[in-house]
C-alpha angles and dihedrals in degrees: 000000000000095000092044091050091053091055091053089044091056096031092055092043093050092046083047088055097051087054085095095054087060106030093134100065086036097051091049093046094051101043079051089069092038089063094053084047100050092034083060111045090044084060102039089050087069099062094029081054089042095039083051101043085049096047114028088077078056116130132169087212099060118069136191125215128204141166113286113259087023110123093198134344102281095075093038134098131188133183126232083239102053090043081064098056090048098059089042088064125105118271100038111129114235138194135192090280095048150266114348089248131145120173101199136196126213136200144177118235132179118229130168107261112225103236100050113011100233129121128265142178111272120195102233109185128178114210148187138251101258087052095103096040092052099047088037098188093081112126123183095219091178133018118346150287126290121265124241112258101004127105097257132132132196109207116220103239099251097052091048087053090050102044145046139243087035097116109116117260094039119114121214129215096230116169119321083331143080122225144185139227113236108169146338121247132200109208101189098285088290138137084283095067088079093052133093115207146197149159105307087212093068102036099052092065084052106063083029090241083145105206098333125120122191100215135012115228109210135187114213120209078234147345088261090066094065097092087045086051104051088042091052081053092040086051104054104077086203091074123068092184135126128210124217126181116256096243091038091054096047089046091055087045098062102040093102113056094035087054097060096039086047089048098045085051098064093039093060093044093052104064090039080055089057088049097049091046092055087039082060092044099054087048096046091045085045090043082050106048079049097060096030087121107045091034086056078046093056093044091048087049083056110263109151126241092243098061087048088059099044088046095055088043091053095048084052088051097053097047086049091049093047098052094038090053093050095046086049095050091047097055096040081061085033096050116014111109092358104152116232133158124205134157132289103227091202099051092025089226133109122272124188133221161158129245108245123203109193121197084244084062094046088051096046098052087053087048091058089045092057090045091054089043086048095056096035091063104031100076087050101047086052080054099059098041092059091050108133091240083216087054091046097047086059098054114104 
């Protein structure tokens, strides 16, 4: 085993030190594979950043009720009455003040987004009291919150970087009605930093929705209540909802989207990855027919067959792992908190982002890198291995 392991240790150095004789054809092949790294983990960023924006506000003791049949909010409709009922369930937290309830209305607006000027969907959700309490990561970063009953809106942070007339102190032509900015949230980086809100109560007469909500927001006393809370809602044959977790909700909302980016990654990757294979193929054959001579010399001084083909495959290995490595690395610097914004599918509003490279991104694109370096030398060093010595000896 000693002695096996030395052949593959000086065939593979010698093999190294000849890298510089042939940096032309090495340096294509593994920018080649720097490309596929850094081409799929720039795609898969964007889901992983808009996977990330829609979830990370996610709780299993905050639910969402819709109408039943209804697939978001857009397509729901609740009555005052019925949001009522729901906060009276088992299961709902209270305080001294009453149930953690918030029926809550949502709209689609159009505002001019910075970087281009052209209009986009904007979420616009009027909301409840109890809203910041339930969700219980809002934060007023500047200025300050809306008042009941006036005309007033508070812009989630990433909607007021992406478009524009959110400073405070604007007021925005919305509708039949005038409002005015009043302050800038964070909401923990999550789905509500694209959205704009304001009282439901006014809004409602302005979109001339009368007393109706389309989802109920609702704080648990914990996550194990959930299953008391949807049979108490299962139980009262005056209600026709259904309740969702909240991160399950949110999951299910961005499926969709993170789906098809993810899908169009690989995609993409893929057929980069077929280009970079042949690109090693070609290097290691080429690496091969150079050392035709001194690969049959080592074979007639008694190296095995076996350590010629585990050194070229560690030298493809090497060069994968390099370039894999350095496209990673580009598009971690490139990517990585880079703000977007793109449309929910699902909603149908804009929701911004930021790319978001994971360490589990940056490992598997070096894992596809080792697997292309894998198969690109594998066929040569097969090759070489099979090489008559006599034949080789000959070559010039």
């Amino acid at each position: 085993m000693i002695h096996w392991l030395s052949q593959v240790f000086s065939i593979a150095s010698f093999n190294l030190r000849t890298i510089p004789e042939r940096k032309g054809a090495v340096l294509a092949s593994a920018v080649g594979i720097a490309g596929v790294a850094a081409v799929l983990v720039g795609f898969l960023s964007i889901a992983e950043g808009f996977r990330a924006a829609i979830m990370s506000s996610g709780a299993d003791d905050i639910a969402i009720v819709l109408r039943s049949g209804a697939d978001n909010e857009m397509t729901s409709g609740l009555t005052r009455e019925e949001a009522r009922m729901i906060g009276d369930a088992a299961g709902v937290a209270r305080t001294e003040d009453g149930p953690l309830v918030s029926a809550e209305l949502f709209v689609i607006i159009n505002l001019p987004k910075r970087s281009t000027g052209t209009d986009a969907n904007v979420p616009f959700r009027g909301v409840e009291k109890p809203a910041t309490a339930i969700r219980g990561d809002i934060r007023i970063i500047e200025g300050r919150m809306f008042e009941p009953g006036r005309s007033e809106v508070i812009a989630g942070a990433g909607a007021a970087r992406a478009f524009s007339g959110l400073e405070v102190g604007n007021t925005l032509r919305i509708g039949q009605a005038d409002w005015t900015v009043v302050g800038i949230f964070t909401g923990g980086g999550g789905s509500a930093e694209s959205e704009i809100w304001t009282d439901a109560a006014v809004l409602q007469p302005a979109y001339h929705r009368g007393d109706s909500f389309q989802s109920v927001h609702v704080k648990l006393t914990s996550a194990e209540t959930f299953e008391a809370f949807t049979n108490a809602l299962a139980n009262n044959p005056q209600l026709e909802v259904k309740a969702m977790r909240q991160r399950d909700f949110l999951a299910d909302q961005s499926s969709l989207l993170t789906g098809f980016i993810q899908g169009i990654g690989f995609f993409i990757a893929a057929l980069m990855a077929l280009g970079a294979l042949f690109g090693a193929l070609n290097t290691m054959y080429s690496a091969v027919a150079a050392r035709t001579r001194e690969i049959a010399t080592l074979r007639a001084l008694g190296f095995g067959a076996s350590p010629v083909i585990v050194s070229i495959l560690i030298e493809s290995l090497i060069l994968a792992l390099a370039g894999g490595i350095v496209g990673a690395a580009a598009a971690y610097f490139a990517f990585d908190g880079f703000q977007a914004a793109t449309i929910n599918w699902q909603s149908f509003g804009q929701i911004a982002f930021a790319f978001a490279v994971t360490p589990q991104l940056l490992l598997s694109a070096i894992a596809w890198a080792t697997v292309i370096g894998l198969l690109g030398g594998l066929f040569p060093a097969i090759r070489a291995a099979r090489l008559p010595i006599a034949a080789g000896l000959r070559e010039t």
